[in-house]
Backbone as CSV, one residue per row, in Angstrom:
resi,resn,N_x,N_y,N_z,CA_x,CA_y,CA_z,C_x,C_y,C_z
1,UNK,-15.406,-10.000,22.250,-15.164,-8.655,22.735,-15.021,-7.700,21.556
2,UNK,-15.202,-6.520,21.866,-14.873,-5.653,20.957,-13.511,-5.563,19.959
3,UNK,-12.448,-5.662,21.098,-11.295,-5.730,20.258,-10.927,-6.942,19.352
4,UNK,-11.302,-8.256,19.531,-11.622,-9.324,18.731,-12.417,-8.815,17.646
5,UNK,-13.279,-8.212,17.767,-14.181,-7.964,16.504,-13.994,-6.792,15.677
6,UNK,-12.817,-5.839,15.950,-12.441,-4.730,15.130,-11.191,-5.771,14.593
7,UNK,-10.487,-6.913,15.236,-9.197,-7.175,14.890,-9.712,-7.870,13.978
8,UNK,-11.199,-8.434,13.487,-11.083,-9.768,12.723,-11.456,-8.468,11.330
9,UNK,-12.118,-7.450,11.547,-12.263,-6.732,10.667,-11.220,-6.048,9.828
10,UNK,-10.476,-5.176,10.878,-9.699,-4.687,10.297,-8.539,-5.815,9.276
11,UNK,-8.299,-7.278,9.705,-7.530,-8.154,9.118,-8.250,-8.615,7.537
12,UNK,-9.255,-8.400,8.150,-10.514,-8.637,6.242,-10.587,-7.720,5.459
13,UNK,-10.193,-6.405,6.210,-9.988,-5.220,5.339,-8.923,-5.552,4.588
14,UNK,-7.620,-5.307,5.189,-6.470,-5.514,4.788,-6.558,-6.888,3.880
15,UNK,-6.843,-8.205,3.743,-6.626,-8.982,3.144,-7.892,-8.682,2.046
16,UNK,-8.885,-8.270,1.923,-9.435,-8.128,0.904,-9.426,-6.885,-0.349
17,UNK,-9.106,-5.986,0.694,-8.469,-4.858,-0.269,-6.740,-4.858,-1.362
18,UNK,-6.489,-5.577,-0.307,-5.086,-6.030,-0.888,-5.297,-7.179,-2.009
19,UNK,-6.125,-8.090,-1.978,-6.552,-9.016,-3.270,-7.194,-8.422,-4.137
20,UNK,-8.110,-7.768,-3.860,-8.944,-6.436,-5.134,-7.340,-5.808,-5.654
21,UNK,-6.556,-5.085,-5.364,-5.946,-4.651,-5.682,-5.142,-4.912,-6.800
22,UNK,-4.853,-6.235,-6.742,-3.850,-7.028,-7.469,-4.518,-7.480,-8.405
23,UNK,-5.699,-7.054,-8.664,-6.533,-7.517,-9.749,-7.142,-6.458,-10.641
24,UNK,-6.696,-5.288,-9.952,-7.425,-4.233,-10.667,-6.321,-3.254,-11.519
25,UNK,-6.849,-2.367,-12.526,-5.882,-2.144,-13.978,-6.274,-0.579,-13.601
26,UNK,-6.806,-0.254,-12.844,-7.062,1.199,-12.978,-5.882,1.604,-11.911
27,UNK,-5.276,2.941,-11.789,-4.310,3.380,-11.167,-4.830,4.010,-9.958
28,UNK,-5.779,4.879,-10.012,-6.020,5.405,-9.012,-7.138,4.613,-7.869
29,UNK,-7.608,3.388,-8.859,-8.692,2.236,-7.843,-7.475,1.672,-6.866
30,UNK,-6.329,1.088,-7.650,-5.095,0.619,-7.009,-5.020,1.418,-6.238
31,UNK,-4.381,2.738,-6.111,-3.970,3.689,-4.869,-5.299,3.856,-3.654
32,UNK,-6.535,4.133,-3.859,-7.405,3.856,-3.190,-7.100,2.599,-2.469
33,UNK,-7.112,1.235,-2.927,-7.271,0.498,-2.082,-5.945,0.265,-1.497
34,UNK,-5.150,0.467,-2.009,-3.789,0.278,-0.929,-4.115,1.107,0.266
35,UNK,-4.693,2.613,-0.044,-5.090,3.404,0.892,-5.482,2.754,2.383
36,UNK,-7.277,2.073,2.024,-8.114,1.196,2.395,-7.518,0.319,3.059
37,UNK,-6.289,-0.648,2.680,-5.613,-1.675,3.583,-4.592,-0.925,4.344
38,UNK,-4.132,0.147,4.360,-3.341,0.708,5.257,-4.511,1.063,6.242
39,UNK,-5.611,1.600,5.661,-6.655,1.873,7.267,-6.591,0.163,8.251
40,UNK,-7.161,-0.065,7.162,-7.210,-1.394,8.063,-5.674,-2.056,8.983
41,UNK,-4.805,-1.408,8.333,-3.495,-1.717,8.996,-3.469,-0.688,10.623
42,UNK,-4.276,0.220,10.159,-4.063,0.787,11.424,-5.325,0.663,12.601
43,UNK,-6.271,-0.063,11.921,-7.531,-0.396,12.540,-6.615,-1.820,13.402
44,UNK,-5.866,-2.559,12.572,-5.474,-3.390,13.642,-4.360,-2.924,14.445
45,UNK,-3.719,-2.211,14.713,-3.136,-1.397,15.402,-3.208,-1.304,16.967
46,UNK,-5.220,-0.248,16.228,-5.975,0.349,17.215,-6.316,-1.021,18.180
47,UNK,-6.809,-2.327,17.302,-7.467,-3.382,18.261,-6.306,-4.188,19.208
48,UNK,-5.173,-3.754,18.824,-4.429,-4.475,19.975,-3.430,-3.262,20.876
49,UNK,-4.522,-2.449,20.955,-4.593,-0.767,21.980,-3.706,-0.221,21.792
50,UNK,-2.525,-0.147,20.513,-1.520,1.167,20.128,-1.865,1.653,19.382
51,UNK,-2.758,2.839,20.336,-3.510,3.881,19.712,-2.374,5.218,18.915
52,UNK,-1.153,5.133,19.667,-0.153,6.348,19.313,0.249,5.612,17.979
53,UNK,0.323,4.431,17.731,0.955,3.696,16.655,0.307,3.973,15.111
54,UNK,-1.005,3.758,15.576,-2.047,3.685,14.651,-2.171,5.205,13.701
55,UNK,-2.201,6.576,15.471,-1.744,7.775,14.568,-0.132,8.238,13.725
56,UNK,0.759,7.334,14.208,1.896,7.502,13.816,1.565,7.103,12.263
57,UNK,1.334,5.801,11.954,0.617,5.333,10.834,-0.026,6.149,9.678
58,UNK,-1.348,6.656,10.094,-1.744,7.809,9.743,-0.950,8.985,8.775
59,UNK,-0.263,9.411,9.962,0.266,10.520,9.556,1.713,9.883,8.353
60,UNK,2.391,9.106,8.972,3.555,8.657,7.622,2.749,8.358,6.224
61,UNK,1.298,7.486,6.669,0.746,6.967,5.440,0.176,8.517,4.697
62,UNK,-0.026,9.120,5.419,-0.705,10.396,4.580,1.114,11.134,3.374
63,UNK,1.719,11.003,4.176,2.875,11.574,3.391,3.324,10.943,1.960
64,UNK,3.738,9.693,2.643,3.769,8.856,1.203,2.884,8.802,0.200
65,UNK,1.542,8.708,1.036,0.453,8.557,-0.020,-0.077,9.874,-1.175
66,UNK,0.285,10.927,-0.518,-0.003,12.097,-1.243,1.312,12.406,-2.365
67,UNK,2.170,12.085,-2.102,2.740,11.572,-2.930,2.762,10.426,-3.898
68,UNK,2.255,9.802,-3.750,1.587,8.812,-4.823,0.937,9.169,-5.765
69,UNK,-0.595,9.828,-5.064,-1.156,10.617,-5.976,-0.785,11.719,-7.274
70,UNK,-0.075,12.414,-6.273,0.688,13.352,-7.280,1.092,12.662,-8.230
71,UNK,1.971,11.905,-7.969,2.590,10.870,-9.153,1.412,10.213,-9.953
72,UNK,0.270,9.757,-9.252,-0.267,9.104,-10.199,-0.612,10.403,-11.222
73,UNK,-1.392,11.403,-10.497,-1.648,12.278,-11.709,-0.975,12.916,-12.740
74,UNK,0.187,13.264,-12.653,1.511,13.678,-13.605,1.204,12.128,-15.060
75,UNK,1.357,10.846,-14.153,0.806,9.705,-14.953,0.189,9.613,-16.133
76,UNK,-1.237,9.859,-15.487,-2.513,10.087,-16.214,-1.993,11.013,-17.142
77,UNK,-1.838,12.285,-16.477,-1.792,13.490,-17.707,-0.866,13.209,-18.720
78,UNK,0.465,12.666,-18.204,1.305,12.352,-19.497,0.845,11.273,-20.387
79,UNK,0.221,10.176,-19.784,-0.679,9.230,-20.551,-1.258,9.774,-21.669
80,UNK,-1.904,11.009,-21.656,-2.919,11.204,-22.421,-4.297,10.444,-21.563
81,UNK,-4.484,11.087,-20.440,-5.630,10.724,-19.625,-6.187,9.603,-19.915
82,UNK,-5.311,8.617,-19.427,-6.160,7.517,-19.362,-5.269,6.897,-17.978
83,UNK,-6.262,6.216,-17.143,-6.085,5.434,-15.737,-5.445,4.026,-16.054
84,UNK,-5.816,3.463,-16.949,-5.275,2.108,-17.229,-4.482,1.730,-17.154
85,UNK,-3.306,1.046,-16.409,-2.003,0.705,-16.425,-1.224,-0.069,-17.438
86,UNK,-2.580,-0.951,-18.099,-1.841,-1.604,-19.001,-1.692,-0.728,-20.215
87,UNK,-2.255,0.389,-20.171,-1.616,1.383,-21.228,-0.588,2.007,-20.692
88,UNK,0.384,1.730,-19.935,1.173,2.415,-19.669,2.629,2.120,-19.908
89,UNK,3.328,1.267,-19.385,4.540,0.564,-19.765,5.673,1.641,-19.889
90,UNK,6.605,1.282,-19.538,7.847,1.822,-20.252,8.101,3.366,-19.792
91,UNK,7.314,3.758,-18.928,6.890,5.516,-18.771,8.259,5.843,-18.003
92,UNK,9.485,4.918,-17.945,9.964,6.002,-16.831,10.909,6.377,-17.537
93,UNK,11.209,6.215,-19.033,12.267,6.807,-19.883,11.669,8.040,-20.013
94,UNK,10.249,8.221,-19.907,9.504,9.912,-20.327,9.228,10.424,-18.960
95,UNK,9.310,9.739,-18.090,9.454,10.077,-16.811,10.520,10.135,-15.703
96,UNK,11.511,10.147,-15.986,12.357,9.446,-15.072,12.243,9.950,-13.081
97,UNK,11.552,11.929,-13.219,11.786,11.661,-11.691,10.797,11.294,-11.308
98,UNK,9.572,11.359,-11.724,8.080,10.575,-11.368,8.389,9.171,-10.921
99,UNK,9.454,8.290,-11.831,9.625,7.212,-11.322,10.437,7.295,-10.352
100,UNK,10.949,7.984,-9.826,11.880,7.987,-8.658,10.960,8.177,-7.859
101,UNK,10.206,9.153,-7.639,9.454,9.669,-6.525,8.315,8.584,-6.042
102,UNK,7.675,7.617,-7.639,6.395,6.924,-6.951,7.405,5.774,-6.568
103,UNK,8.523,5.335,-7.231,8.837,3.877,-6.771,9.268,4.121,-4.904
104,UNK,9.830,5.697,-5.026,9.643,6.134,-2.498,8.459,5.611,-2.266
105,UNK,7.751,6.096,-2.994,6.809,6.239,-2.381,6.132,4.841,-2.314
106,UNK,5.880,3.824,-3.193,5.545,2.870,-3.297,6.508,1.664,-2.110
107,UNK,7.874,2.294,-2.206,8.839,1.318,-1.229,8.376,1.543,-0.075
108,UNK,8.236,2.917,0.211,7.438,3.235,2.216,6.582,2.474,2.458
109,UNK,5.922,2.318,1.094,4.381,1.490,1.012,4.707,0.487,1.623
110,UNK,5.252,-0.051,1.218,5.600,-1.688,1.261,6.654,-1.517,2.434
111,UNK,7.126,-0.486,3.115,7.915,-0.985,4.433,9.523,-1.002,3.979
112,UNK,9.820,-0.761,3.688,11.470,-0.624,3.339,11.894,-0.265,3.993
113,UNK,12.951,-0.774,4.731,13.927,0.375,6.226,14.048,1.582,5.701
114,UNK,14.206,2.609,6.422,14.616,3.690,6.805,13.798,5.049,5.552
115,UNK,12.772,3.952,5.414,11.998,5.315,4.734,10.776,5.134,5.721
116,UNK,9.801,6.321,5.451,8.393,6.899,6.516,7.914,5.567,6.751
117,UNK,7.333,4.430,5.627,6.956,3.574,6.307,7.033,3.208,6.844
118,UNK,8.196,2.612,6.852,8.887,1.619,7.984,8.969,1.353,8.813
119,UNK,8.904,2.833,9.295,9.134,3.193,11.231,7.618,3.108,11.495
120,UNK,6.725,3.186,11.108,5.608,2.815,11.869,4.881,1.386,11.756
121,UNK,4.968,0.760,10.434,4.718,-0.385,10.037,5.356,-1.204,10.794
122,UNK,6.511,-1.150,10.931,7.147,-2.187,11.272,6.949,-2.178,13.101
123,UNK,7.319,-0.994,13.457,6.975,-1.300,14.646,5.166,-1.665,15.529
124,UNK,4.095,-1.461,14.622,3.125,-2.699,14.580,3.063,-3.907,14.362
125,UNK,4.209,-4.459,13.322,4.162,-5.445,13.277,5.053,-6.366,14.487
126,UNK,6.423,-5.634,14.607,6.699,-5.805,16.293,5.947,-6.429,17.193
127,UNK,5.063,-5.230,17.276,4.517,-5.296,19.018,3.452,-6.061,18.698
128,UNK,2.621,-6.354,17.115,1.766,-7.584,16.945,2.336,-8.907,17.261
129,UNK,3.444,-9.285,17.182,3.996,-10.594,17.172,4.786,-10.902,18.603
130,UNK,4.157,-9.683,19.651,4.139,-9.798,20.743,2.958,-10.333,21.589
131,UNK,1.968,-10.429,21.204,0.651,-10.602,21.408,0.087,-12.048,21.672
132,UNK,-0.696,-12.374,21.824,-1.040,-13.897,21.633,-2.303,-14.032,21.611
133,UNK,-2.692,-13.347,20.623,-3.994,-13.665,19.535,-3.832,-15.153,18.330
134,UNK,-2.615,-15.482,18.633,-2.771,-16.997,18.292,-2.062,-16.814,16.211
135,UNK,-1.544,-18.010,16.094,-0.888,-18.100,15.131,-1.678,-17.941,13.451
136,UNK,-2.919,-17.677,13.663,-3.938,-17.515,12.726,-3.661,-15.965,12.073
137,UNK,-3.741,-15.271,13.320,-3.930,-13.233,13.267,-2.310,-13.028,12.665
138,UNK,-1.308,-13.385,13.095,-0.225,-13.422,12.463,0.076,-13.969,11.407
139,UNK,-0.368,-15.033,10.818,0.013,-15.094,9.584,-0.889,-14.592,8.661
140,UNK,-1.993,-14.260,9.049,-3.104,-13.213,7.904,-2.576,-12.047,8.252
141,UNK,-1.569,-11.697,9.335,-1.263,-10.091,9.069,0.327,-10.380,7.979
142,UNK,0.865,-11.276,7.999,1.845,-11.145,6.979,1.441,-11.475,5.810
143,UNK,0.438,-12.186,5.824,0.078,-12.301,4.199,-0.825,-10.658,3.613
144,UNK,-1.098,-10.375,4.377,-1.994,-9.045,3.715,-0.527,-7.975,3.893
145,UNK,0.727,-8.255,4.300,1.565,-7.313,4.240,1.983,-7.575,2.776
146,UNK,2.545,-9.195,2.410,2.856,-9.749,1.615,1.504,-9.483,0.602
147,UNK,0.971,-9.064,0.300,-0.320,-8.439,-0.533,0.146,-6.796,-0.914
148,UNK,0.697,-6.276,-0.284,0.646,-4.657,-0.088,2.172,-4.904,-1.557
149,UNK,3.236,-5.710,-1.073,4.364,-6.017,-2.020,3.668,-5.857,-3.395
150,UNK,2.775,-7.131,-3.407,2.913,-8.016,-4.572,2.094,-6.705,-5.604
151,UNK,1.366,-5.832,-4.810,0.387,-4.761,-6.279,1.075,-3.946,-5.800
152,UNK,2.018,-3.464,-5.168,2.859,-2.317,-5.012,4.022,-2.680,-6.907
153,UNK,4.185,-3.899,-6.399,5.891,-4.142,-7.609,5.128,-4.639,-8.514
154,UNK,3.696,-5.044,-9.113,2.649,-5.097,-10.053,2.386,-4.162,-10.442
155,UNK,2.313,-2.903,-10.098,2.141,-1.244,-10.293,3.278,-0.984,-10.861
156,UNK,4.282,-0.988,-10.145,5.941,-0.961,-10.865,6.221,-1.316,-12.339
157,UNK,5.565,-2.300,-12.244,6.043,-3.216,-13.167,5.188,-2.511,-14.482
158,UNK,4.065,-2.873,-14.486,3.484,-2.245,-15.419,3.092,-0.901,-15.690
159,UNK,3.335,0.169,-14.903,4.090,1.371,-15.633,5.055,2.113,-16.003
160,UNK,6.103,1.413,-15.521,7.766,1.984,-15.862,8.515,0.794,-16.406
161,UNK,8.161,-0.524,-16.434,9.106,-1.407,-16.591,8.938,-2.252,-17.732
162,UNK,7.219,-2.711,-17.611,6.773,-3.419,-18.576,6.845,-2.515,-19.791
163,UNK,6.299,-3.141,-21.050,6.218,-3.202,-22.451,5.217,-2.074,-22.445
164,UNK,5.318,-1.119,-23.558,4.214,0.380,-23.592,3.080,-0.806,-24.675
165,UNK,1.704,-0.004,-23.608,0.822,-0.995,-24.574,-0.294,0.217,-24.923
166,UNK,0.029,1.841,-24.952,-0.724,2.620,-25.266,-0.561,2.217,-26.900
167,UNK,-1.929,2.907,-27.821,-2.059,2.963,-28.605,-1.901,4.407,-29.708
């Protein structure tokens, strides 16, 4: 059926964008594809028919996320324009509210109670584990959540926390 075949998609989105992610050194490829697996987060949403969910989604992910951006670009520019993360390190002593603002923004990402994410993420993941699309669709939707973590606090890490490896 249709909704089988947007759900197997949207779950390949999310798990493949989320593995690109964690592999990639550029900042704004990273924010793109986190982007990309939040569609797909809401593409599976749409396939198990919470269509209000999916726009709830949407709209929180647009907030956080534009905030990201911002942050990434303040980034870059203080970088000395460069995207690379592993030139980055250590930025939040020269940054400190940038790091406040991307690590919100990065926590919504990833679902943290009582920030924008949360309330919509979580309540997809809810009403997914209400469903009985079978124990397969559920644990590829927590591992591609558990994906969104791991290059969310990989991002963290290597621009405010890790070692400065600009030159």
């Amino acid at each position: 059926t249709c909704a089988a075949l947007l759900l197997f998609i949207s779950i390949m989105t999310m798990f493949m964008s989320g593995v690109v992610a964690i592999f990639e050194y550029d900042l704004k490829k990273i924010i793109a594809l986190s982007t990309l697996s939040q569609l797909g987060m809401m593409m599976f949403s749409i396939s198990l028919g919470l269509y209000e969910l999916a726009f709830f989604h949407l709209l929180t992910h647009a907030l956080f996320k534009a905030l990201l951006f911002l942050c990434a670009g303040i980034l870059i520019h203080g970088a000395g324009n460069t995207q690379d993360i592993r030139s980055f390190g250590g930025l939040s002593l020269n940054f400190p509210l940038v790091t406040v603002c991307m690590n919100l923004a990065n926590l919504s990402l990833c679902g943290v109670p009582f920030l924008a994410g949360f309330y919509s993420k979580d309540l997809i993941v809810e009403l997914a584990c209400q469903y009985s699309w079978g124990i397969f669709v559920l644990l590829m939707m927590f591992i591609c959540l558990s994906l969104t973590v791991l290059y969310s606090l990989r991002l963290t890490y290597l621009s405010f926390v890790g070692p400065y490896g600009g030159g």
